[in-house]
VEXDREN-2710 file (C-alpha; in Angstrom, 1 decimal):
% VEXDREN-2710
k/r/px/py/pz
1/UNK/3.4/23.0/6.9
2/UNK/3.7/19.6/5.4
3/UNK/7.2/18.1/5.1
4/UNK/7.5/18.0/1.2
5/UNK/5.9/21.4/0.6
6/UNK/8.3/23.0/-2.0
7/UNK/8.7/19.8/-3.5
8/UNK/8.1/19.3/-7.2
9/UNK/7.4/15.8/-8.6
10/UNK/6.6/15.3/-12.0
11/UNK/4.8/11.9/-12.6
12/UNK/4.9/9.7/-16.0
13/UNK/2.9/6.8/-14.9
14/UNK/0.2/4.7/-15.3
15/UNK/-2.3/2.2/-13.4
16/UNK/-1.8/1.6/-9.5
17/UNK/2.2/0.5/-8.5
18/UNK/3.8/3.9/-9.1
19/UNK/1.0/6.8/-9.1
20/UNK/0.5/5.2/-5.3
21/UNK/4.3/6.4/-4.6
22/UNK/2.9/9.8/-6.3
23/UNK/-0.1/9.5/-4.0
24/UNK/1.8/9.4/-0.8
25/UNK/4.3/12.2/-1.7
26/UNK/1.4/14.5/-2.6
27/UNK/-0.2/13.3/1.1
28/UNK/3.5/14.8/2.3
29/UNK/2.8/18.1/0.8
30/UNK/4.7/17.3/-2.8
31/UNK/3.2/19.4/-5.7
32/UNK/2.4/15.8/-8.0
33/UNK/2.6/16.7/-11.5
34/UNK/0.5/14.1/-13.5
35/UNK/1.1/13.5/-16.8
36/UNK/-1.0/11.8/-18.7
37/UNK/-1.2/10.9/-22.4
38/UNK/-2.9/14.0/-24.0
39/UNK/-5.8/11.5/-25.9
40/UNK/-6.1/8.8/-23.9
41/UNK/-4.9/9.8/-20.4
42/UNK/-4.1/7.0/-17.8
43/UNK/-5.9/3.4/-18.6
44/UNK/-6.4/3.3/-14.8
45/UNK/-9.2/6.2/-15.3
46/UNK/-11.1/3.1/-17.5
47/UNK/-11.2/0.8/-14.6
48/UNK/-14.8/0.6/-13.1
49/UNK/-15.1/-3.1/-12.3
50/UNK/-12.9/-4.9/-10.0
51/UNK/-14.3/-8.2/-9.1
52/UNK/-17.8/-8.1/-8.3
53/UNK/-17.3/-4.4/-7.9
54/UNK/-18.6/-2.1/-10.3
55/UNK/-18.6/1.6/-10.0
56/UNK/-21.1/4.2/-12.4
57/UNK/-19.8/7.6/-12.7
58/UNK/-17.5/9.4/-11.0
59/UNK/-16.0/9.8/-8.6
60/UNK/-14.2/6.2/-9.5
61/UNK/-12.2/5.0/-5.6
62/UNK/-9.9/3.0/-8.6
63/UNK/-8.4/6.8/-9.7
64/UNK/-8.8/8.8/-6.7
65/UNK/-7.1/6.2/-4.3
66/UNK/-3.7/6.6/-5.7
67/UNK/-3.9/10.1/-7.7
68/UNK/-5.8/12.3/-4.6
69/UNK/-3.8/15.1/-4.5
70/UNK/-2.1/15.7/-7.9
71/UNK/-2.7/18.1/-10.6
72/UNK/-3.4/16.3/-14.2
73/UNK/-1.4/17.7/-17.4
74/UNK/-2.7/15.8/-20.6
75/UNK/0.6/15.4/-22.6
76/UNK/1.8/13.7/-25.8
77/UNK/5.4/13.3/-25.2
78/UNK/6.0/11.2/-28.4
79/UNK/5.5/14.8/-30.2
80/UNK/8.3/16.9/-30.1
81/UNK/6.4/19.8/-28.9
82/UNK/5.1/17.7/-26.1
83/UNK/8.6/16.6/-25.1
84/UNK/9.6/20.5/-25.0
85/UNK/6.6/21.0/-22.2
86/UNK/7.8/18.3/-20.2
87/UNK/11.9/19.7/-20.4
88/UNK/10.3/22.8/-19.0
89/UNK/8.3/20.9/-16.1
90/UNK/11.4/18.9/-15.2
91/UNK/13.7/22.0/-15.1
92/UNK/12.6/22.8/-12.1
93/UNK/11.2/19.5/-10.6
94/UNK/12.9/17.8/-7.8
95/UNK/11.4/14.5/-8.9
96/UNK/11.1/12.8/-11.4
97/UNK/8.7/9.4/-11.4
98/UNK/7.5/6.7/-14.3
99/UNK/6.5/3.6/-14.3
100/UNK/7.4/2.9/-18.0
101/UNK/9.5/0.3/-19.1
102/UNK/13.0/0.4/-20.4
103/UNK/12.2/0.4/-24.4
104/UNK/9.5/2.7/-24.0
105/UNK/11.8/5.2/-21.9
106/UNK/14.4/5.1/-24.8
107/UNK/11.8/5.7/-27.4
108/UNK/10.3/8.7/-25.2
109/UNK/13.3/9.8/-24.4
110/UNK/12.3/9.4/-20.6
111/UNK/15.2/7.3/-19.7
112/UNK/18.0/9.0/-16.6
113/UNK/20.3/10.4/-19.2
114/UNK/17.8/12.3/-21.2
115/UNK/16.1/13.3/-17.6
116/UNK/19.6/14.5/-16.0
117/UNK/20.4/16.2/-19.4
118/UNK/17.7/18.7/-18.4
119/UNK/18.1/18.9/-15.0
120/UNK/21.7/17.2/-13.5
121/UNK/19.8/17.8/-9.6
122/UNK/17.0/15.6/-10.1
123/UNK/15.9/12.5/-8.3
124/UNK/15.0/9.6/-10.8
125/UNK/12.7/7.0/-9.2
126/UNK/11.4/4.3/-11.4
127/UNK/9.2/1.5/-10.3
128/UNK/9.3/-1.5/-12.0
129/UNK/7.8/-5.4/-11.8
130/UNK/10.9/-7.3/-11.3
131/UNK/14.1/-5.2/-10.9
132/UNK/16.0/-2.6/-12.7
133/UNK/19.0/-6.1/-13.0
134/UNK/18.7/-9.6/-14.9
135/UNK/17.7/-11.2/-17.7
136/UNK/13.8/-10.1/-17.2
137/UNK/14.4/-6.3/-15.9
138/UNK/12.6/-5.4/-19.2
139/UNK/9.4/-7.4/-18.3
140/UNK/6.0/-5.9/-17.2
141/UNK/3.8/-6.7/-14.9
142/UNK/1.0/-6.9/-11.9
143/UNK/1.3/-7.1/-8.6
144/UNK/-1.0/-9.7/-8.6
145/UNK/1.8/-11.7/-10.7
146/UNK/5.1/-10.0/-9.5
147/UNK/4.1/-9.1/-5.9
148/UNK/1.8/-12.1/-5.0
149/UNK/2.5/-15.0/-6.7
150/UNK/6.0/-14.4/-8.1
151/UNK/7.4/-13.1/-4.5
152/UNK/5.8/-16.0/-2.3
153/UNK/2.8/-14.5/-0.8
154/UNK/0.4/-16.5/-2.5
155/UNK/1.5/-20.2/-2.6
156/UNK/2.7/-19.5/1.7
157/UNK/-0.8/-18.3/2.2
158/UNK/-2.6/-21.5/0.6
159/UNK/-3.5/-24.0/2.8
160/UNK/-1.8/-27.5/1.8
161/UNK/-4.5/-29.5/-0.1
162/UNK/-5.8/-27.0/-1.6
163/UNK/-7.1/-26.7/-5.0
164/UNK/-6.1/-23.8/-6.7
165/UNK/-4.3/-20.9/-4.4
166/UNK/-5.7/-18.0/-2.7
167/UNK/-5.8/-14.8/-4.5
168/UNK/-4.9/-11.1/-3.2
169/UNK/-7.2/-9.9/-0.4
170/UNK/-8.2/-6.7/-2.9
171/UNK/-7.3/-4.5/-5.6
172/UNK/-4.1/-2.8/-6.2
173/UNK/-2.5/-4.5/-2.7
174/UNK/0.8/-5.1/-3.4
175/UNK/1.1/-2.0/-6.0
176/UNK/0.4/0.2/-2.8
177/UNK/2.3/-1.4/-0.3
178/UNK/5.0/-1.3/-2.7
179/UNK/4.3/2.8/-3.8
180/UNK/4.5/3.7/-0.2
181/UNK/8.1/2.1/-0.6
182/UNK/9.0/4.2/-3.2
183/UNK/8.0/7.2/-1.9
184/UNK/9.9/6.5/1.1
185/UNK/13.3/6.0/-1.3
186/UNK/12.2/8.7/-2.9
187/UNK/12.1/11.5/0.5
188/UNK/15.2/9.4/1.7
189/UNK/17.2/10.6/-1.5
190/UNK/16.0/13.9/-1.0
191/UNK/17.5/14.3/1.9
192/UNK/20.9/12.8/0.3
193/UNK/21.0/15.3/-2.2
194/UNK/19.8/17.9/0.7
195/UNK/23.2/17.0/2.5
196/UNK/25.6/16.0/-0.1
197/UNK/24.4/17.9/-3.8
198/UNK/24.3/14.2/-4.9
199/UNK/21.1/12.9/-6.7
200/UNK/20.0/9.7/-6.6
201/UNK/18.3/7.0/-9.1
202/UNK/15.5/5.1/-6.8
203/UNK/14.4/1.9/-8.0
204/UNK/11.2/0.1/-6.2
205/UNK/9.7/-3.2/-7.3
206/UNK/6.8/-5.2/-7.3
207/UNK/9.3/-8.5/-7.1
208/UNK/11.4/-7.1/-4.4
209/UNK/8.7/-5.0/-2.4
210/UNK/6.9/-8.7/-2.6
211/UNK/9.9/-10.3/-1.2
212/UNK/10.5/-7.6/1.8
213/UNK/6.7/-8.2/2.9
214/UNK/7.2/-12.2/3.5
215/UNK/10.8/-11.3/4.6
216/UNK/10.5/-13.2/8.2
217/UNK/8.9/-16.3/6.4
218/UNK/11.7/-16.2/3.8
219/UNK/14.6/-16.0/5.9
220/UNK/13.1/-18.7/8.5
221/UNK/12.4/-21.0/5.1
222/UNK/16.2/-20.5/3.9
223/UNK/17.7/-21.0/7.6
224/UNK/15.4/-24.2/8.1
225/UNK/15.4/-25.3/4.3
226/UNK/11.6/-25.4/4.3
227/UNK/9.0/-23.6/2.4
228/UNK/6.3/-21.5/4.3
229/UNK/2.8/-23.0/4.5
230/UNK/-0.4/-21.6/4.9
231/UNK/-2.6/-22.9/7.9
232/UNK/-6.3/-24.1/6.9
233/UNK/-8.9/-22.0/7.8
234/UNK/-10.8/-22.0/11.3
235/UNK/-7.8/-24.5/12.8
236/UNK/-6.1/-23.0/16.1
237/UNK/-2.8/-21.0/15.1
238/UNK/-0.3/-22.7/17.8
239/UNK/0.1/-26.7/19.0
240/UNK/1.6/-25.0/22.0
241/UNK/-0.3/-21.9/22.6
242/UNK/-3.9/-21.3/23.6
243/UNK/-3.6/-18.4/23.4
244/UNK/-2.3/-17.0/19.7
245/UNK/-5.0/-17.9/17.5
246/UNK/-9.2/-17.8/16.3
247/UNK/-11.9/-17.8/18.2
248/UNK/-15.4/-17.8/17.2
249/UNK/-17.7/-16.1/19.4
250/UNK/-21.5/-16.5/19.3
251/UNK/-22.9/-13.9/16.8
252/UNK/-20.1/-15.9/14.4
253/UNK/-17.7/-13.3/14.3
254/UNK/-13.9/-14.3/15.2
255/UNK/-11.5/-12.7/17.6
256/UNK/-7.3/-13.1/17.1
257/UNK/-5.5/-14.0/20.7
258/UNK/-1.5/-13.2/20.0
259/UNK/0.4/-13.8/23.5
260/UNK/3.3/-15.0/22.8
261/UNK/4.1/-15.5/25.9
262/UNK/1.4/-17.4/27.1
263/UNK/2.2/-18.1/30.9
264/UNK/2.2/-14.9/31.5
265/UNK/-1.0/-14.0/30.6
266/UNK/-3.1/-16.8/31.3
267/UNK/-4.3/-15.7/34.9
268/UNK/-5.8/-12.7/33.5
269/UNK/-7.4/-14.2/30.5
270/UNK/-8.9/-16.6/32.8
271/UNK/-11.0/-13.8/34.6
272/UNK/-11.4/-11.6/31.6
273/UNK/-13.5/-14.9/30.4
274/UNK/-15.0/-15.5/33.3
275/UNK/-13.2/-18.4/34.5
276/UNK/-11.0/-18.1/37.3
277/UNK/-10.5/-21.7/38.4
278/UNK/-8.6/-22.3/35.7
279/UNK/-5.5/-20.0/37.0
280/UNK/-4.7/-22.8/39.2
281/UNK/-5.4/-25.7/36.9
282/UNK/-3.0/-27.8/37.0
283/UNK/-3.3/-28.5/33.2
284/UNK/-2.2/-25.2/32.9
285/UNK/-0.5/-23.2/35.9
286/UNK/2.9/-23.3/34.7
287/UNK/4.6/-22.8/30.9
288/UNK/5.6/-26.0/30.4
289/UNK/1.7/-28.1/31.8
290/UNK/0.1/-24.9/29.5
291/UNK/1.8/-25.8/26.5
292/UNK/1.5/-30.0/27.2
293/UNK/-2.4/-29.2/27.4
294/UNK/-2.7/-26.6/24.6
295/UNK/-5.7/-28.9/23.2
296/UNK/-7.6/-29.1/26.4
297/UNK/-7.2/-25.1/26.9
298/UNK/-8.1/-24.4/23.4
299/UNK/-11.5/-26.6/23.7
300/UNK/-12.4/-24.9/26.5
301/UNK/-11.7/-21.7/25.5
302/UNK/-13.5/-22.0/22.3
303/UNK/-16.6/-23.2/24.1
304/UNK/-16.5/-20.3/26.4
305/UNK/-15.7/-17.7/23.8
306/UNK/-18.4/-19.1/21.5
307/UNK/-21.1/-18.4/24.1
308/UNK/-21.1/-14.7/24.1
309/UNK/-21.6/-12.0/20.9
310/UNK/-18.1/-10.0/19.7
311/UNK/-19.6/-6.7/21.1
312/UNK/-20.1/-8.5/24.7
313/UNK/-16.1/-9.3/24.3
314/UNK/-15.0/-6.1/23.5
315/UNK/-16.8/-4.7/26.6
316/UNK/-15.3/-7.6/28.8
317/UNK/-11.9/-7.7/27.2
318/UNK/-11.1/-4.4/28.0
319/UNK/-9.4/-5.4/31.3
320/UNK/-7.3/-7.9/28.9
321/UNK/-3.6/-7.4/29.6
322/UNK/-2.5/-9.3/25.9
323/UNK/-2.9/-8.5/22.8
324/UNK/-6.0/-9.0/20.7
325/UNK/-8.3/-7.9/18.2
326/UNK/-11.5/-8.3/16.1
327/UNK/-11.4/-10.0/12.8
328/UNK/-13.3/-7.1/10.8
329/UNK/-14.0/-6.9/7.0
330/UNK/-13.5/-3.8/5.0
331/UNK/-16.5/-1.6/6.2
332/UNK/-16.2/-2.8/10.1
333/UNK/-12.3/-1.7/9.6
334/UNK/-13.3/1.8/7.7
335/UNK/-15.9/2.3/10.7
336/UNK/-13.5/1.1/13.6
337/UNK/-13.0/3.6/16.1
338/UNK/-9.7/3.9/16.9
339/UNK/-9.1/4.1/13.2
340/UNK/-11.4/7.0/13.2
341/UNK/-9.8/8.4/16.1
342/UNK/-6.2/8.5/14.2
343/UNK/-7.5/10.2/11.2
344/UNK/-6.2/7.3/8.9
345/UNK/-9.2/7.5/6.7
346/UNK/-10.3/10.5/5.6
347/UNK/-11.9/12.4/3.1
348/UNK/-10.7/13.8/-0.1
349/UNK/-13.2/15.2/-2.2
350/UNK/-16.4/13.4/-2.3
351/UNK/-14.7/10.3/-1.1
352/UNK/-13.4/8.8/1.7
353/UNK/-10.1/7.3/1.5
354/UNK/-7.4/5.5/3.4
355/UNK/-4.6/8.0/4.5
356/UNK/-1.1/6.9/3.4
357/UNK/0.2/5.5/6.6
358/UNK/2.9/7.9/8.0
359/UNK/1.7/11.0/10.0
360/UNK/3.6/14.3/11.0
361/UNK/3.3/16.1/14.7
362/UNK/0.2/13.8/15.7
363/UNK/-1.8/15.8/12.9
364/UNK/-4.4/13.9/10.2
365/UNK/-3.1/14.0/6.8
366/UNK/-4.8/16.5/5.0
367/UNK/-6.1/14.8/1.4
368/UNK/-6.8/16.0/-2.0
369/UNK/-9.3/15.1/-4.3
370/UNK/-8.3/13.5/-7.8
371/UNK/-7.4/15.7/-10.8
372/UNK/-10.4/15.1/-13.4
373/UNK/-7.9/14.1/-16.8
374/UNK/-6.0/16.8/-18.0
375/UNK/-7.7/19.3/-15.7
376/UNK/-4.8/21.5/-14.7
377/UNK/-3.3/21.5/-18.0
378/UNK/-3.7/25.3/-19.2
379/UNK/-2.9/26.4/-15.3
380/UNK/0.4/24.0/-15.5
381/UNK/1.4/25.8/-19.0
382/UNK/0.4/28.8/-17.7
383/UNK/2.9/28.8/-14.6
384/UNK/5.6/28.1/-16.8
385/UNK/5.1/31.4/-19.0
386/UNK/3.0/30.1/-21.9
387/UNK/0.5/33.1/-23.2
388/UNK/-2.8/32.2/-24.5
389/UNK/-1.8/31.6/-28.6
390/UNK/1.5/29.3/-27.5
391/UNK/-1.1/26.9/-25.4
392/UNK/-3.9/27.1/-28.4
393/UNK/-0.8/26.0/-30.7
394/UNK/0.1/22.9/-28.5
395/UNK/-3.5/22.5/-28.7
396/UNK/-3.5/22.5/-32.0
397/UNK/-0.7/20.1/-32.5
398/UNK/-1.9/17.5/-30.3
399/UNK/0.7/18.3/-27.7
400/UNK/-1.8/19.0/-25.1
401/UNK/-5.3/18.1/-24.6
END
């Protein structure tokens, strides 16, 4: 049994930010509600190209990665008997979940008033772009403004010198680092109201979620008065450290060294690379020569490293006491074994997808495919006692697609 089985979320929401909170509550066992405007549905189900990426047909990875799992109700809640369907799904709902923005709440008559009206016991969440407080809490956004640029992430990352700044790694990267936050308010307030009868409102976003990501870097930049910068490419990481940074190996892939404590650890990379005289070097035998000569194990390293292919590492640093790891792109990460191994990708549907990142009893979570628009509508209206002529006169109306 999943740990939000029983759990009733009903999801007003559109594009990436909040439905990924949905997402991750449906991996949990929640039964995710998705409504969706009853002509139109969610804009998200229009995104094919991202980038250079362009996807034909369905399934489209830009729905299913943060709507797997969820049943689809196509909904006009500006109609007033489209509003009546939704009382009835929140009567009963546990959660309730949007994305839209102050103005538009009021107008729907989505806001936590009208919600709690209907049902006193539910859980409000809301994501937003820059705060539920302030002079801009009624401002939209991305997280590619919000979460990256606004929040720090993308001016700390950019080397110095350079023109222009570096751009989010991918698609939807801080809307799902930021929906796995939410959902994790979201089961937190849960459990409040489990102990106490009290409901909570939950309030995730981008801004903030940006902020708690760079949240080492921010706090050493306020204690030291100086602004993160970003390191320029293919430069060692440490002027002390041989060993926390890049190496290239010969088939021009890179592996990351992070020992932080590099004394303590140099004896055995030393042999791992195949070069044991340089334990007793007296460059680099204690912490204090290792870090004075930093440059002189760094060159040496890197010709040594460079001389052999990443696969010919991975077999030799297996006897590596420190930390390390492969830089890998997107399809060596998907195809990584120990990734395999711990179920975090896995299918749902006829795609693969990345598991949300919390897992219960050492078991894989178990995904769901995306709902199709409006595909569970008449089985949603049908569980809340509508007969046959009451849905054909929603239908009618407009209501309900």
């Amino acid at each position: 049994m999943k740990p939000l089985e029983g759990i009733r979320v009903v999801e007003v929401a559109m594009y990436g930010f909040v439905p990924s909170a949905g997402a991750v509550l449906a991996d949990w066992g929640a039964d995710v509600i998705k409504v969706e405007h009853a002509v139109t549905g969610d804009p998200q189900r229009g995104l094919r190209q991202t980038g250079s990426f362009k996807v034909e047909g369905d399934p489209n990875p830009n729905v299913a990665h943060a709507n797997r799992g969820k049943r689809s109700l196509g909904l006009d809640i500006s109609k007033p008997e489209g509003r009546g369907v939704l009382h009835e799904l929140i009567a009963d709902a546990d959660v309730f979940l949007t994305s839209f923005l102050p103005a538009s709440r009021a107008r729907l008559g989505i806001d936590v008033d009208d919600i709690r009206a209907v049902n006193p016991r539910i859980v409000y969440a809301r994501g937003s772009a820059l705060g539920p407080r302030g002079p801009e809490s009624d401002r939209g956004g991305y997280d590619m403004t919000a979460f990256w640029a606004r929040a720090g992430t993308a001016a700390s990352i950019t080397p110095p010198g350079t023109d222009g700044v570096i751009t989010a790694p991918g698609p939807a990267y801080g809307d799902t680092v930021s929906g796995t936050n939410l959902a994790g308010g979201i089961a937190a307030a849960l459990l409040r109201r489990e102990r106490t009868g009290e409901p909570s409102v939950v309030d995730v976003s981008l801004l903030g979620s940006g902020l708690w990501a760079l949240g080492h870097s921010i706090a050493l930049s306020l204690h030291l008065d100086r602004a993160w910068e970003g390191v320029t490419p293919n430069t060692h990481g440490s002027p002390t450290n041989p060993l926390t940074g890049l190496y290239r190996t010969r088939d021009d892939r890179y592996v990351s060294l992070v020992m932080l404590q590099p004394a303590r650890f140099w004896t055995n990379v030393c042999h791992c690379v195949g070069r044991p005289d340089l334990a007793d070097d007296p460059r680099f035998n204690t912490a204090e020569a290792l870090a004075a000569h930093t440059g002189d194990a760094v060159k040496i390293l890197r010709e040594v490293i460079g001389g052999r292919t990443l696969a010919e590492w991975t077999e030799r640093f297996a006897a590596l006491e420190g930390p390390w790891a492969p830089v890998q792109d997107t399809l060596q990460a998907a195809a990584d074994s120990q990734v395999r191994a711990n179920g975090y990708i896995g299918q749902a549907g006829d795609l693969e997808l990345v598991a949300s990142p919390v897992q219960f009893d050492v078991e894989d979570t178990l995904l769901g495919p995306a709902p199709e628009f409006a595909a569970q509508t008449e089985e949603i209206l049908t569980e809340l006692g509508y007969d046959w002529d009451r849905i054909l006169a929603l239908k009618a109306s407009g209501a309900v697609a």
